[in-house]
C-alpha positions in Angstrom: 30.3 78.8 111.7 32.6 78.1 108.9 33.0 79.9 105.9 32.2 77.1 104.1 28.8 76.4 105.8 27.8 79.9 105.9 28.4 80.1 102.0 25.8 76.6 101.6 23.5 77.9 104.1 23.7 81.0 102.5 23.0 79.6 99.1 20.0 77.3 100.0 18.2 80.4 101.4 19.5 82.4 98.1 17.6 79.8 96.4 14.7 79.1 98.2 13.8 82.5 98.0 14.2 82.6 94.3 12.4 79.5 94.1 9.1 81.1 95.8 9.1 84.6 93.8 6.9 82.8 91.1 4.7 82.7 93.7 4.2 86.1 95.0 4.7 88.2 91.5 0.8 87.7 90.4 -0.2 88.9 93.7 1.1 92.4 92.9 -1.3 93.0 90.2 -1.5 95.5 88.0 1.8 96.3 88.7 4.0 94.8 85.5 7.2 94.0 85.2 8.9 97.2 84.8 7.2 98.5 87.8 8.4 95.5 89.9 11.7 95.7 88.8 12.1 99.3 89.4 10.8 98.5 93.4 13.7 96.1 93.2 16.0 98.4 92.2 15.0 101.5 94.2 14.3 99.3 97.7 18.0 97.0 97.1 19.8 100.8 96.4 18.2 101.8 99.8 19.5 98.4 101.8 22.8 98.0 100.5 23.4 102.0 101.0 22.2 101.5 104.5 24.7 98.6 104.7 27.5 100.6 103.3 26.7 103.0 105.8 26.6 100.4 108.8 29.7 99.2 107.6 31.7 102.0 106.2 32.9 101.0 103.8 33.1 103.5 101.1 36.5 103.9 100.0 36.3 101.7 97.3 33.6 104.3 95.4 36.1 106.9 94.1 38.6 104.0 93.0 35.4 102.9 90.6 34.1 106.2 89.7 37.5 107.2 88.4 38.0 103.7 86.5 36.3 104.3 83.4 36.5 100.7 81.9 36.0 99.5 85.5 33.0 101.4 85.6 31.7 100.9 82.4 31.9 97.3 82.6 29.3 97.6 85.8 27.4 99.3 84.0 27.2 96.5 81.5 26.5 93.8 84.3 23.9 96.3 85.7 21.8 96.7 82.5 22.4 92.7 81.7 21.1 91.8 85.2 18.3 94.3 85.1 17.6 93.1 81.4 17.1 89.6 83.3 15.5 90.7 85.9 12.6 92.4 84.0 12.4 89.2 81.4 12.6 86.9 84.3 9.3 88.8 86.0 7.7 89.4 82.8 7.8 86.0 81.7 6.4 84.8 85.4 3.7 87.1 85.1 2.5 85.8 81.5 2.6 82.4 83.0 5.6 81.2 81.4 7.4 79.7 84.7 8.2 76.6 83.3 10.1 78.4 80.3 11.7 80.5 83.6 12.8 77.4 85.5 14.1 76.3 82.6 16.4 79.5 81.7 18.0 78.9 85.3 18.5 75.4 84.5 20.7 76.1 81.6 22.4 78.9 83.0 25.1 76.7 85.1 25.6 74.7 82.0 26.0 78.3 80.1 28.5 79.8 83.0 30.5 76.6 82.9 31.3 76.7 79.4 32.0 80.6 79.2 34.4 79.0 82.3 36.0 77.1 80.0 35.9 78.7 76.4 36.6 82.2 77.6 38.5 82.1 80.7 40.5 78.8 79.5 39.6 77.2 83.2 39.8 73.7 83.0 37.7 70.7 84.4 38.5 67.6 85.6 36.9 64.6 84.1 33.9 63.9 87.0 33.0 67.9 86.5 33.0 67.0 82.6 30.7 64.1 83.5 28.2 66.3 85.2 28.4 69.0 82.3 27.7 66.4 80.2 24.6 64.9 82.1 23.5 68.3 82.9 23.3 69.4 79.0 21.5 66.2 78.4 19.1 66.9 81.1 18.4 70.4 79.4 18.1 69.1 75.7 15.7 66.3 77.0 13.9 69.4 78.7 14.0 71.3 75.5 12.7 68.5 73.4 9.6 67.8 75.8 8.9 71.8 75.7 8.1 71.1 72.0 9.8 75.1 70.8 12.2 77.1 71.2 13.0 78.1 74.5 13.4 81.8 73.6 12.9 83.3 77.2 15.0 80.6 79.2 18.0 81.0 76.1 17.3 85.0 77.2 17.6 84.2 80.7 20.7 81.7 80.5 22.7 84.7 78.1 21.9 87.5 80.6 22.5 86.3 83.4 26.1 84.0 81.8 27.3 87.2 80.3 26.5 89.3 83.9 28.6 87.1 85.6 31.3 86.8 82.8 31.3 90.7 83.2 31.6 90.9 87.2 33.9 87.9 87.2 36.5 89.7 84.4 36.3 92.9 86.5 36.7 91.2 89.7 33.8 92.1 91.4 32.7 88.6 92.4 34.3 89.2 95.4 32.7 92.5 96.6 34.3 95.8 98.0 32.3 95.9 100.7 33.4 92.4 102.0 36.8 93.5 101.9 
């Protein structure tokens, strides 16, 4: 299978998942938020060690450990991605999906303009278009919510600044793929 394929496939399955967790979060009550992040944590450390084990690929640990801004800046993404993790699970649990849903809505729209303001990448006039459609779609959204969206703006700036972080430092494409 092509790369290319593999990456879509790959994708729809990232998202399908992440489309059903709504779904299964109430059913571990009275566990909250912090709990249920903290399994994430604990239970992802556990697979992707395995993995790194599988694969061995280690030798891209000391390189990082001995980077201090390197490491510092994962740090960063780690607390802004935990920070969005925990918001994203509180908010489900207190029954504010559609204020969730939205948050992920506006986070391409977010990335695309850090994309352009902070790393100076430009778009062609079709990708403006869809900006453009996209940002109308989320004020129209925003409008018919009737308030502030306060948890899908937290949501949209965690998760924006997480991959502004791991994009500057380069760690989009991971060591372990290497």
């Amino acid at each position: 299978m092509d790369e290319r394929r593999l990456g879509v496939l790959s994708g729809l399955g990232a998202y399908s998942l992440w489309g059903l967790f709504p779904l299964y979060f109430p059913l571990l009550e009275p566990a909250g938020a912090l709990e249920i992040l903290a399994h994430r944590v604990v239970w992802s450390l556990v697979v992707v060690l395995g993995l790194l084990a599988i694969g061995r690929s280690w030798s891209w640990v000391r390189p990082l450990l001995r980077d201090r801004r390197t490491f510092g800046s994962m740090v960063l993404a780690a607390v802004l991605i935990a920070s969005n993790w925990a918001l994203y699970i509180w908010a489900v649990n207190s029954e504010h999906v559609v204020e969730t849903s939205l948050g992920y809505f506006i986070t391409p729209v977010v990335l695309v303009l850090i994309g352009v303001v902070v790393l100076h990448e430009r778009l062609r006039p079709v990708q403006w278009a869809a900006i453009g459609l996209g940002t109308v779609a989320v004020l129209v959204l925003t409008v018919d919510y009737g308030r502030p969206p306060w948890i899908a703006l937290g949501l949209a700036a965690s998760f924006a600044t997480y991959g502004l972080i791991k994009k500057r430092v380069g760690a989009l494409s991971a060591p372990c793929s290497r």
